[in-house]
N, C-alpha and C positions, 0 to 999 in steps of 0.2 A: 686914405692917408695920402698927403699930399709927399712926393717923392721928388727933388731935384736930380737929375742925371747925376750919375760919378763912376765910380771904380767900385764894380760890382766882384768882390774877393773876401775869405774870410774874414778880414781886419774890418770890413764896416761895417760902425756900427747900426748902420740907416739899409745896407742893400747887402747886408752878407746873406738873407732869405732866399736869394735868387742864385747864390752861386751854386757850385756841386758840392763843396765841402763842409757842409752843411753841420754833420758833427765837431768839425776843427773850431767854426766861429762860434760855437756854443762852449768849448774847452775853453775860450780866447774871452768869453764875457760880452758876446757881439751880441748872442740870440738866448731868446729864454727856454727856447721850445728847441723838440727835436723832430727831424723831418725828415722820416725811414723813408724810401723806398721799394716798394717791390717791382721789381725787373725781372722778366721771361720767367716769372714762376717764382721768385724768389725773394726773401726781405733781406734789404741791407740798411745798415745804418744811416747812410744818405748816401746822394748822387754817384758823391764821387768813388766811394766804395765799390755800388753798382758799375759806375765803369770800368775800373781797374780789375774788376774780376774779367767781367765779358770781355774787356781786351785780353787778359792772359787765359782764357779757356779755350778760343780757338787758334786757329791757325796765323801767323805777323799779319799783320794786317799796315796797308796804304795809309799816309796822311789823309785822304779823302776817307777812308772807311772807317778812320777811328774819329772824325770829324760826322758822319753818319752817326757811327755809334751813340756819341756824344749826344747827338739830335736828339735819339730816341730815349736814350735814358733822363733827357730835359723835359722830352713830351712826358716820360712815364710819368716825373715827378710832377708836369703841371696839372695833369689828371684825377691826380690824385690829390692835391691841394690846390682847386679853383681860384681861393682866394688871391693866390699869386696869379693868377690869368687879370682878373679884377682887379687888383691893384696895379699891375701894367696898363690894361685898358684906363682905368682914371686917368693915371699919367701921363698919358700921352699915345699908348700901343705903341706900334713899332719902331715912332721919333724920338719916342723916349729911351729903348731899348739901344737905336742907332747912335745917342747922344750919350751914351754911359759908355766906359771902357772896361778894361779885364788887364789889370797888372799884377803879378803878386812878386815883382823879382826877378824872373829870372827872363830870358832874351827870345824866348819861343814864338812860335806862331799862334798857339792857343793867346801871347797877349796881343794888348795895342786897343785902339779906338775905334766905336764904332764897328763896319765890316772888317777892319784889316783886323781884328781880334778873331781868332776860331771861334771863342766860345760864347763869343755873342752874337756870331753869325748862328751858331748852333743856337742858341736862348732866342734866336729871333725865329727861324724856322720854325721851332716847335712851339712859339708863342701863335705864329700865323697856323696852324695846324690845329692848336686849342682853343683857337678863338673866330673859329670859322662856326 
């Protein structure tokens, strides 16, 4: 499926498959499918679920740590659904990934374009990590 870069967040209707909140873009009309993951042991509804737990089960953690976190719970999810590693690589791999941004609203670091977004720095990390 051919993919043009954009704003990977629940509201698209073309790349909300990529984001973490995975069951919001489905409540929203975006996706037809649901895309649980299981993280350290355990199934969550999707991504972003799985992070919000593992952030509040341990100890505060750093902007760099909860940006880690993020990583890994992006590797869980591409692991476990290839097809999303595969439809990046079509695209482009990681030009593509670097050409898409992460907005949903609000003024944080998690958004922006490209690298200056967290969470596409995180979706790039763990796309180069799935597709080694």
């Amino acid at each position: 499926m051919k993919l043009r870069p954009g704003n990977i967040w629940s509201g698209s209707r073309k790349l909300a498959v990529f984001t973490n909140p995975t069951a919001l873009a489905k409540r929203k009309g975006n996706l037809n499918h649901d895309y649980p993951v299981v993280f350290r042991g355990r199934k969550y509804a999707d991504a972003e679920s799985a992070y919000q737990s593992a952030k509040r089960s341990g100890p505060w953690l750093s902007f760099a740590e909860r940006e880690q976190l993020c990583t890994a719970v992006v590797a869980a999810k591409l692991a476990q659904y290839p097809i999303l590693v595969e439809t990046i690589t079509e695209n482009g791999g990681e030009a593509w990934i670097e050409a898409c941004s992460h907005r949903v609203g609000g003024r944080g670091r998690w958004e922006g374009v490209g690298r200056q977004s967290a969470f596409i720095r995180c979706l790039l990390r763990a796309y180069k990590g799935a597709s080694r």
